[in-house]
N, C-alpha and C positions, 0 to 999 in steps of 0.2 A: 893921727891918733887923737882921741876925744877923751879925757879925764872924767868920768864916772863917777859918782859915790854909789856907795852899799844900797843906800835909798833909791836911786836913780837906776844901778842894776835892779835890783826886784822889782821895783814896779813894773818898766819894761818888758822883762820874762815873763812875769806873772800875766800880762796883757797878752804880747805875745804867743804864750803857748794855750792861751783860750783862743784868741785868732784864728788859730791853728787847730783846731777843735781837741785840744787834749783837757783832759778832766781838771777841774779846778784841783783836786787836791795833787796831780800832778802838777800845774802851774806853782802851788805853794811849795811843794816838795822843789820843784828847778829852781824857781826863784831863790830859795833860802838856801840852797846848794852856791849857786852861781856866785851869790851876793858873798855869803860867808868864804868862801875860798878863793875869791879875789883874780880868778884863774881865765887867761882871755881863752887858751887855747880849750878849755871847758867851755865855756859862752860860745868858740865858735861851733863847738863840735854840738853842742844843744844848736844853731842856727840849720845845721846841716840834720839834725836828726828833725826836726819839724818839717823841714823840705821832703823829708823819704818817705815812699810810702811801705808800711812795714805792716805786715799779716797781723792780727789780733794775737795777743800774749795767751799760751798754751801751755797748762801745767800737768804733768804727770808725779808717781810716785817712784822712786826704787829705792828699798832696802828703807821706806819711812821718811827718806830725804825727797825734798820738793826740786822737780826739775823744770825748770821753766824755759818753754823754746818762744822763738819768732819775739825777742826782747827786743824793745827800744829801749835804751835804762833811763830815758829822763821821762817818758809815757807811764813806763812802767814800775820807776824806782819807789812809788808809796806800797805797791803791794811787794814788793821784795823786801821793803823796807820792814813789813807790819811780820813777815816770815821769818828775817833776819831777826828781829827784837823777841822775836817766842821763845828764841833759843831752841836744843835739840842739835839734828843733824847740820849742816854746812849748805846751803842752798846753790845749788848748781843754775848755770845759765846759760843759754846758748843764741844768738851768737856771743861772743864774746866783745864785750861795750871797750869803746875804744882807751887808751889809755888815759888820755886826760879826764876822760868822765867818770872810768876807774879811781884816779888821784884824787880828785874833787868830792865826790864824792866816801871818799877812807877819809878823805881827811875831816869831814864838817861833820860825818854821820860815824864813824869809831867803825866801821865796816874793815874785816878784816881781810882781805880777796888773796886769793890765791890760784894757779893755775892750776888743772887737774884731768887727768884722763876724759871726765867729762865735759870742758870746758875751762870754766873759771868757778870756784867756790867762792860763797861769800858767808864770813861767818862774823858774831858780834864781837868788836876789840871790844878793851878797854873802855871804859864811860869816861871821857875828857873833857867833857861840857860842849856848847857850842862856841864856835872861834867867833870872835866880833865881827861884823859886817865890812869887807874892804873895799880902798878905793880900785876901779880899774881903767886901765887904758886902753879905749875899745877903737879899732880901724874901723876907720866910717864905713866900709861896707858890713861888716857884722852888722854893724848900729842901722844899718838900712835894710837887711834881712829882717832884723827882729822888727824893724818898727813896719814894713810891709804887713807880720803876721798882725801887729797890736792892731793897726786899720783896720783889720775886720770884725773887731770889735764896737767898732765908733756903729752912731746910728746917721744916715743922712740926715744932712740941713735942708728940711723942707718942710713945708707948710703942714703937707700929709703925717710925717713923722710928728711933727708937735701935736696935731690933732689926735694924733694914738699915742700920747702920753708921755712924747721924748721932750725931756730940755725943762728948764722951770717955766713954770706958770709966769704970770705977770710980777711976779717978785721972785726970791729966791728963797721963800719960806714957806710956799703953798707945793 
């Protein structure tokens, strides 16, 4: 196990799930999930949902409430998130995000979830503030999934790549 801070988690994610080509403001949404909730079995389960290949997120209507199929919840938790914070009806989802990503997320974001004939509900708790950033102790294989996805972020070290703009100039202030 590798002792982590809150800093050290998010940047990580935050690289990682652009790696992994998910939308930056997903990347900020997991990162600040993962980091605040301190939670490995969360971190691993964000490692396994960037590995899966899951259908593009799918919403329909019934009875005014937002139903959303084909869900990764850490791809897709900013737009449930933005549905959840409107208030209104209870936002359904399907499949059903695993439990730790469930807990981690109720706990950093006030989301209230519930099981429901149509899956899981998620409606807005209480406003609790956000929890401080925690330390975590990550198995070196997590820590080598997530940093696989951050590498495909990096640009190659090559002559070519500096010539189109990567890496500083002849100093570090041009």
């Amino acid at each position: 196990m590798i002792d982590r801070s809150g800093s050290e988690i998010f940047a990580m994610v935050l690289k990682a799930m652009r790696g992994a080509g998910f939308p930056l403001s997903a990347g900020q949404f997991g990162a600040e999930t993962v980091a605040r909730a301190g939670s490995l079995p969360a971190l691993e389960n964000l490692a396994t949902a960037m590995e899966a290949e899951t259908p593009p997120l799918t919403a329909t209507f019934d009875d005014d409430a937002p139903v959303f199929a084909n869900v990764n919840i850490w791809r897709d938790a900013p737009v449930i998130h933005d549905a959840v914070s409107a208030g209104g009806a209870p936002v359904s989802l399907s499949p059903v995000p695993d439990g730790s990503a469930s807990a981690a997320l109720s706990a950093v974001w006030g989301w209230a979830i519930e099981s429901s004939d149509r899956g899981v509900c998620i409606a807005q708790g209480p406003d609790h503030g956000l929890p401080r950033m925690q330390r975590v102790s990550v198995d070196a294989d997590t820590w080598r999934r997530l940093n696989h996805f951050a590498k495909q972020t990096y640009v190659p070290e090559s002559d070519h790549a500096r010539v189109s703009g990567a890496g500083a100039g002849l100093n570090d202030n041009d």
